[in-house]
ZAMARGU-4260 file (C-alpha; in steps of 0.2 Angstrom, whole numbers, plus 5000, padded with zeros to 4 digits):
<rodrens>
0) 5988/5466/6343 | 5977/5454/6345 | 5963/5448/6329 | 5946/5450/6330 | 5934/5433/6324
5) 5922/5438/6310 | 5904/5437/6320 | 5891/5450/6324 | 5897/5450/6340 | 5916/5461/6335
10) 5908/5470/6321 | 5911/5486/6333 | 5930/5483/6335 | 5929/5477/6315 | 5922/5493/6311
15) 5939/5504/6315 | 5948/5495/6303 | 5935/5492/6286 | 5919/5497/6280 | 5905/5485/6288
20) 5890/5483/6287 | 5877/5498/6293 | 5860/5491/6292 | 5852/5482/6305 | 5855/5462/6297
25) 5844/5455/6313 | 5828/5464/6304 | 5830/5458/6286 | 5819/5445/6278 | 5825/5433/6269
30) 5821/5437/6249 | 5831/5427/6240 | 5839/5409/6240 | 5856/5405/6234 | 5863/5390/6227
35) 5879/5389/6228 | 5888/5401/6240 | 5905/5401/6233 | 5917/5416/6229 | 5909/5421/6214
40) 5890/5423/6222 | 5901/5432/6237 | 5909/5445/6227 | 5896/5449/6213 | 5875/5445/6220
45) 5879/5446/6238 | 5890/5461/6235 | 5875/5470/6225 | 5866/5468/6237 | 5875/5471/6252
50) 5876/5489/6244 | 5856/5492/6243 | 5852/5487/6259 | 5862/5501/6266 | 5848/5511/6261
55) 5834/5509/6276 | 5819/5505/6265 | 5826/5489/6259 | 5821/5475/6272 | 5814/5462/6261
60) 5828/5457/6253 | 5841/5446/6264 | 5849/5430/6257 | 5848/5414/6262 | 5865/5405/6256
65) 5862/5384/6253 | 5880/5375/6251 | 5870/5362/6238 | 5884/5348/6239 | 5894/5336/6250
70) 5911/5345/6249 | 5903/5363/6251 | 5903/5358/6269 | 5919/5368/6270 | 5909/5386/6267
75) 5893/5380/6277 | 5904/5380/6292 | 5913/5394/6291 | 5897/5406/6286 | 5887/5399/6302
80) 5903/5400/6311 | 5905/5419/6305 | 5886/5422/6307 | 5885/5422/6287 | 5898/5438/6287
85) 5914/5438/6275 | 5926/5451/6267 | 5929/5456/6251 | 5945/5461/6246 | 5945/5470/6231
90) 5965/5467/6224 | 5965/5485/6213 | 5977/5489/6199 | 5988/5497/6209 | 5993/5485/6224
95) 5981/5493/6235 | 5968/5482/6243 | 5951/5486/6246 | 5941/5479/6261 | 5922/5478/6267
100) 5912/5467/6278 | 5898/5459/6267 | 5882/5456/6277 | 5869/5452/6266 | 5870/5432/6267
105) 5857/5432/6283 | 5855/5414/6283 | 5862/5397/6278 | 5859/5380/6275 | 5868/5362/6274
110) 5857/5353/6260 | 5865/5333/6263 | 5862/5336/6280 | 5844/5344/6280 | 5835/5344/6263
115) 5818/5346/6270 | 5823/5363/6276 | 5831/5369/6262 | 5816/5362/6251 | 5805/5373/6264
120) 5815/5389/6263 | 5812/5389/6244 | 5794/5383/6246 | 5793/5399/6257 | 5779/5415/6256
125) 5792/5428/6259 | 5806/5421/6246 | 5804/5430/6229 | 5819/5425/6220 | 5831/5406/6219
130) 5846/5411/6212 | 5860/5401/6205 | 5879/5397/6203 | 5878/5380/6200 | 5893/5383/6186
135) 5891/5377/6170 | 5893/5359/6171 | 5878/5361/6184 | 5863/5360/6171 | 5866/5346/6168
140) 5863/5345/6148 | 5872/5337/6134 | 5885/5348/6123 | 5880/5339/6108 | 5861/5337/6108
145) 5856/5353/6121 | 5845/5338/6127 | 5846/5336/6149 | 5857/5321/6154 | 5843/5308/6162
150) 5858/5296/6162 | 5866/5306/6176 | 5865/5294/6191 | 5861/5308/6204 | 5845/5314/6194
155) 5840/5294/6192 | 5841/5295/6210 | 5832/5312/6214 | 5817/5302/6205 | 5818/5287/6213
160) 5820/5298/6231 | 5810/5315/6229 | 5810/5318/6246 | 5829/5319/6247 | 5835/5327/6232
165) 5855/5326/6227 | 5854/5336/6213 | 5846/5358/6209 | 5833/5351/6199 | 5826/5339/6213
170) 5824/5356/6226 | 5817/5368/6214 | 5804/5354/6207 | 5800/5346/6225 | 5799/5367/6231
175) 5788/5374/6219 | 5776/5359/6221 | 5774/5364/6237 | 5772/5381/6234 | 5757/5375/6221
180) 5748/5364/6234 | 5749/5377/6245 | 5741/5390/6233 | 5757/5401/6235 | 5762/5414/6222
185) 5777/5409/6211 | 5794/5413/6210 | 5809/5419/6202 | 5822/5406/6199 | 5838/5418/6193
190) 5853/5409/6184 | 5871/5420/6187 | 5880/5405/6177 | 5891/5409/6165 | 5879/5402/6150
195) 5872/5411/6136 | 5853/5411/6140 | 5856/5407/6156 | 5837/5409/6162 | 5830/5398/6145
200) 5843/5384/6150 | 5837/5386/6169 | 5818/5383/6159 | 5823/5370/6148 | 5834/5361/6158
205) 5820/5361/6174 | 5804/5357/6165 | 5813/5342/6154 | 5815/5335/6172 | 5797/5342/6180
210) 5789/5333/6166 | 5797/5315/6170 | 5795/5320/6187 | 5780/5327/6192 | 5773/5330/6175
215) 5755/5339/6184 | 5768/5354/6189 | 5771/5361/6171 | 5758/5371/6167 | 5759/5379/6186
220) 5780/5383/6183 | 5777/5390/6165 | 5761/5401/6173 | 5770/5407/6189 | 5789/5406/6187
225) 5801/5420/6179 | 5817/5413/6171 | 5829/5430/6167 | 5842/5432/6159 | 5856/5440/6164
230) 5875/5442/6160 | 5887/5444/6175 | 5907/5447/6178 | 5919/5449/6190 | 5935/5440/6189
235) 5936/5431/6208 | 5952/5419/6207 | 5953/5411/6223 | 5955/5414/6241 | 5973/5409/6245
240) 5981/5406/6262 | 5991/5423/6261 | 5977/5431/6257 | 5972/5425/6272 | 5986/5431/6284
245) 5987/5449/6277 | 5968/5451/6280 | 5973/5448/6298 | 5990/5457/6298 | 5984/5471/6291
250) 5968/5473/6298 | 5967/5461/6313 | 5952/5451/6306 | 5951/5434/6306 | 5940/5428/6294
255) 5943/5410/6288 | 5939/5413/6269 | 5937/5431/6263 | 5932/5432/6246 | 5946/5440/6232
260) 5941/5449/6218 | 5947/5463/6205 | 5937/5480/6206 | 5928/5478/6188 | 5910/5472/6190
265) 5896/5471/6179 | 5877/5464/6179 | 5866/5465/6165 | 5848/5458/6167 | 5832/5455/6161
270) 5818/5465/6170 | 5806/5449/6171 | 5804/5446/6191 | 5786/5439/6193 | 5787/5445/6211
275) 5794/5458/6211 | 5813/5463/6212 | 5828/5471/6222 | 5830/5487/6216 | 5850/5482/6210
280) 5850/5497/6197 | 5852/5510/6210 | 5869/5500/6215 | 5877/5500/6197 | 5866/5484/6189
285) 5860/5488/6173 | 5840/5482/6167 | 5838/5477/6149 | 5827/5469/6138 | 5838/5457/6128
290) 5852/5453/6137 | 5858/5443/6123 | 5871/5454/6115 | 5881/5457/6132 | 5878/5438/6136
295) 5889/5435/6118 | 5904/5449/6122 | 5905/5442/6138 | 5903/5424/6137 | 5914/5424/6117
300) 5927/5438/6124 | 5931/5436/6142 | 5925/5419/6146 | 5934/5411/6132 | 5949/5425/6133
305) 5952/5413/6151 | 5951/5400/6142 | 5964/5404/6129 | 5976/5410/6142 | 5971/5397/6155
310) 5977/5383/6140 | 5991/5390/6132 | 5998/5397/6149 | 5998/5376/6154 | 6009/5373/6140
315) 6019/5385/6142 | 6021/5381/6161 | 6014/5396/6168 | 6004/5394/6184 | 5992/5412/6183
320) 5983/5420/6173 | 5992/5436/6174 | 6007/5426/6169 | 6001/5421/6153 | 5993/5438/6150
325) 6010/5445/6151 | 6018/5434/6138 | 6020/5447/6123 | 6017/5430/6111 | 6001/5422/6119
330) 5994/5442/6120 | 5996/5446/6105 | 5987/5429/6102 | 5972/5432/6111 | 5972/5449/6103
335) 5972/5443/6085 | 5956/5428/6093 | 5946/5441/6099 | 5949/5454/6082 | 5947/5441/6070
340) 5939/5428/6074 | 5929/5433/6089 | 5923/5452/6084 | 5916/5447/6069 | 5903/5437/6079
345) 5893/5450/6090 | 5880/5460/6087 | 5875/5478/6091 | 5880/5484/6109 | 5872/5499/6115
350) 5882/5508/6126 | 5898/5499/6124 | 5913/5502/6114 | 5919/5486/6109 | 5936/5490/6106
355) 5937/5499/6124 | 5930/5483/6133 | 5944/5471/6123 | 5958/5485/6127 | 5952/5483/6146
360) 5952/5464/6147 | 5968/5463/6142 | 5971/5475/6156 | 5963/5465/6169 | 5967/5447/6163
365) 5987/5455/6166 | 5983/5461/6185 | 5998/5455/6194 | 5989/5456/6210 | 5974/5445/6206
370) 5984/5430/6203 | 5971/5419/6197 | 5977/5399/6196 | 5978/5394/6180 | 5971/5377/6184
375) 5955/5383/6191 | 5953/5395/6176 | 5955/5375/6165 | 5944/5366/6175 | 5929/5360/6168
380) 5935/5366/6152 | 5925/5349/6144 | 5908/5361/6149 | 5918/5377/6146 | 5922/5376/6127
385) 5907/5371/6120 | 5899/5389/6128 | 5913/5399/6125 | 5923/5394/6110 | 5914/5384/6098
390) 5899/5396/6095 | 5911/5406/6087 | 5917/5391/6078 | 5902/5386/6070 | 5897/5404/6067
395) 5912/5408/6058 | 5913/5393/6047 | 5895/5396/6043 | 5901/5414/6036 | 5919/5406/6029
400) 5928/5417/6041 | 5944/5415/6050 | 5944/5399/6064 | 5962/5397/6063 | 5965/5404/6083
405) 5950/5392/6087 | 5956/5378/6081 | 5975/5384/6086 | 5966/5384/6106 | 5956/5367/6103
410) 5973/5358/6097 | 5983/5364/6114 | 5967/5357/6122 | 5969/5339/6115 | 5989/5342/6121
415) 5985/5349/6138 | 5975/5335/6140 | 5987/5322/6140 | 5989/5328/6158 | 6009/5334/6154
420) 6018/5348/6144 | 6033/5348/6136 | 6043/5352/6148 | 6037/5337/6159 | 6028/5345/6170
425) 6014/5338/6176 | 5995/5348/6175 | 5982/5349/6187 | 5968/5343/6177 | 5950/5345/6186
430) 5937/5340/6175 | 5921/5329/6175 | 5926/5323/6160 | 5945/5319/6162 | 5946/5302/6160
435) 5940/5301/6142 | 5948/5317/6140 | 5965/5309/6143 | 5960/5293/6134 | 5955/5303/6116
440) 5972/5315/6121 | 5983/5299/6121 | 5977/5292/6103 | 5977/5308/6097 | 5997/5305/6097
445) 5994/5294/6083 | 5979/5302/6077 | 5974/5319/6079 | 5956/5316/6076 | 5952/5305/6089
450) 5952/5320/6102 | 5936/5327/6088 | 5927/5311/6093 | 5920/5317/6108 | 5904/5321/6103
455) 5897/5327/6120 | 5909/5341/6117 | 5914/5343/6099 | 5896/5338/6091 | 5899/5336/6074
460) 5913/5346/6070 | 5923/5331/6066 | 5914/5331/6049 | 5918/5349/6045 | 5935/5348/6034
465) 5940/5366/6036 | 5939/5366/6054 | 5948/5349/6056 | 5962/5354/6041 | 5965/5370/6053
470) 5966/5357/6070 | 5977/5346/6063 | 5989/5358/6055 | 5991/5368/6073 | 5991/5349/6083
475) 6007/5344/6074 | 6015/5361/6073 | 6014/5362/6091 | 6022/5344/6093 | 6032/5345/6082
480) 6041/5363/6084 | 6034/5365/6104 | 6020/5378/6110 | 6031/5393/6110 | 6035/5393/6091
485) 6019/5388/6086 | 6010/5404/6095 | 6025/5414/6088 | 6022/5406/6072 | 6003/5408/6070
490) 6007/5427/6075 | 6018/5429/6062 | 6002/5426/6049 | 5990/5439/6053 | 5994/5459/6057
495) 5976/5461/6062 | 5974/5463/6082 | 5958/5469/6093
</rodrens>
């Protein structure tokens, strides 16, 4: 039988096989912007809200998608091409797969090819919300200082060109100028970055740039734009080539990049909308007043869970997640990590049980069907670790508590980056750091140290003897006896777990 292409116009033939959209998408307004249409926006935000337009009051609240880069080209074309429609394929514990057409992304824009436009849209009376997934490395900020990075060449050219931004902070600043001189109301500008205080980084970050470059707009963006918080999670590894093929095996769609994901989700948010909001509670988002605490379990537990599998699991030579996960040795590591070291650091949670939520990761992080590539899990690790690992670092050496797992992970950093393991296999290292990675990697042969000396990264932590006593012991056990004994080894230590 033959495949039906993903556009409005086979929606009818779609609908026998999956769940597709049922509210009209050709009335929507467009409410919200969003940066960065990649899988993560498609199967969390989009997918929200997807769910509450199916109720008929809500028409104000389409997305408009904007591919931000050069090599987002890719994902531009195939939305316009598929009139902005996608599947989600939720991969559930048991095998089974679960599939809907998404409609919610109304609109979409090319920024290199237009940036006017896209500067318009967000300038635009009936947008309420600028929503991001810029990832981590995005804002653009130095590990080490917190201070933003004016030394990036792209930002030295968003001021120097204004009019043709390269960079988020050129369109927000160059919209919401706009949006003043036009005596518009404000905005939302909504971080779904993996970031601890995601909305005061967005804040930070954009007013250390409006006041270089258009210093008149401060007191305008700190009177009439909302910088939320919010905490979000849904593991999305992704898309493959087979996933792909059984899409349209299975249910004669062809859709040239469905969106993959497990069936856990979670939002938590601040309520701080200056224009008013999407109603995403009624679809299973939760409303808070300090996100914070969720931010830490999420950011300290599953984040840096990743991370720790995504690192170890390259060692090993192990090319998933769920892989490494299923290694009793490297589990029984993060188990003890996340007990001993990481536990210790968070907070009061209302309405979680902690111990439930680190039992359930374990569960999803082993998901044989998710099959999440453990080098996109490590890349950008450079911007990763300094969010998700050394907090607990500094907070647990502040309180003399354990940072043995830490420094265990940070020592198969130095060695993973080298760029080979032990068994000569090469790793896939994607990184916007990589090249001084490798080079502090290489001395640290001869001296384990000289990986510390990254200060972007590490800060000051060279100077801390107890953490570096604790690097230095796991870097040469695990070149001297290999990554497998070493794990088993630091196990062997400690009967704590979870």
């Amino acid at each position: 039988m033959a495949s039906f292409k993903l556009n409005n116009q086979n929606l009818s033939q779609i609908a026998a096989k999956v769940l597709v959209p049922q509210y009209n998408r050709s009335i929507l307004k467009t409410g919200i912007v969003h940066v960065g249409i990649g899988g993560f926006h498609r199967s969390h935000q989009a997918y929200y809200t997807d769910q509450l337009l199916h109720d008929e009051t809500t028409k104000d609240w389409g997305i408009c998608g904007v591919a931000l880069l050069d090599f987002d080209a890719k994902i531009y074309n195939t939305l316009k091409e598929q009139d902005g429609l996608y599947t989600l394929i939720v991969k559930e514990l048991d095998g089974s797969l679960t599939k809907s057409v998404i409609g919610s992304i109304v609109e979409y824009l090319f920024a290199p090819e237009d940036p006017k436009k896209v500067i318009e849209k967000m300038a635009s009376p009936e947008v309420k919300i600028i929503s991001l997934t810029i990832t981590e490395g995005g804002y653009n900020y130095d590990e080490a200082t917190g201070a933003f990075n004016f030394g990036n060449t792209l930002i030295q050219q968003d001021l120097d060109n204004p009019q043709a931004p390269k960079t988020i902070f050129g369109y927000l600043t160059q919209a919401l100028k706009l949006r003043k001189e036009r005596s518009l109301k404000g905005c939302t500008i909504q971080s779904c970055d993996n970031i601890q205080g995601n909305g005061h980084v967005a804040k930070k970050m954009l007013l250390s740039y409006v006041r270089v470059a258009e210093p008149g707009l401060v007191a305008w963006i700190e009177a009439n734009v909302s910088f939320p918080n919010a905490m979000v999670d849904r593991i999305t590894p992704a898309t493959s080539a087979l996933d792909i093929e059984i899409l349209k095996e299975s249910s004669d769609i062809d859709d040239a990049w469905p969106v993959v994901c497990e069936p856990f989700k979670q939002w938590v948010i601040e309520d701080d909308f200056i224009e008013g909001r999407p109603a995403w509670e009624t679809v299973g988002a939760q409303f808070v007043e300090d996100v914070v605490p969720y931010e830490k379990m999420k950011l300290r537990l599953l984040n840096a869970g990743h991370s720790v599998l995504g690192i170890l699991g390259a060692l090993y030579g192990f090319s998933t997640i769920d892989e490494a996960a299923s290694n009793a040795d490297i589990s029984s590591f993060l188990r003890i990590y996340m007990g001993n070291e990481v536990t210790p650091t968070l907070g009061g949670l209302e309405g979680v049980n902690l111990k439930n939520y680190k039992f359930s990761l374990i569960q999803r992080f082993g998901n044989t069907y998710i099959k999440d590539q453990i080098d996109r899990i490590c890349s950008q690790s450079s911007a990763k670790i300094p969010i998700f690992i050394l907090p607990v670092v500094y907070e647990q050496l502040e309180k003399k508590g354990s940072i043995d797992y830490a420094a265990f992970v940070i020592a198969a950093f130095a060695i993973y980056s080298v760029g080979v393991n032990e068994f000569g296999t090469q790793l896939i290292i994607k990184d916007a750091m990589e090249i001084v990675l490798n080079e502090k990697a290489i001395l640290s042969r001869k001296n384990p140290e000289a990986f510390l000396e990254i200060e972007s990264i590490f800060g000051k932590l060279k100077s801390n003897e107890t953490f570096v006593e604790a690097y230095i012991k796991a870097y040469q056990n695990i070149v001297q006896n290999g990554i497998e004994k070493s794990v088993k080894d630091i196990n062997s230590n400690v009967l704590n777990e979870i």
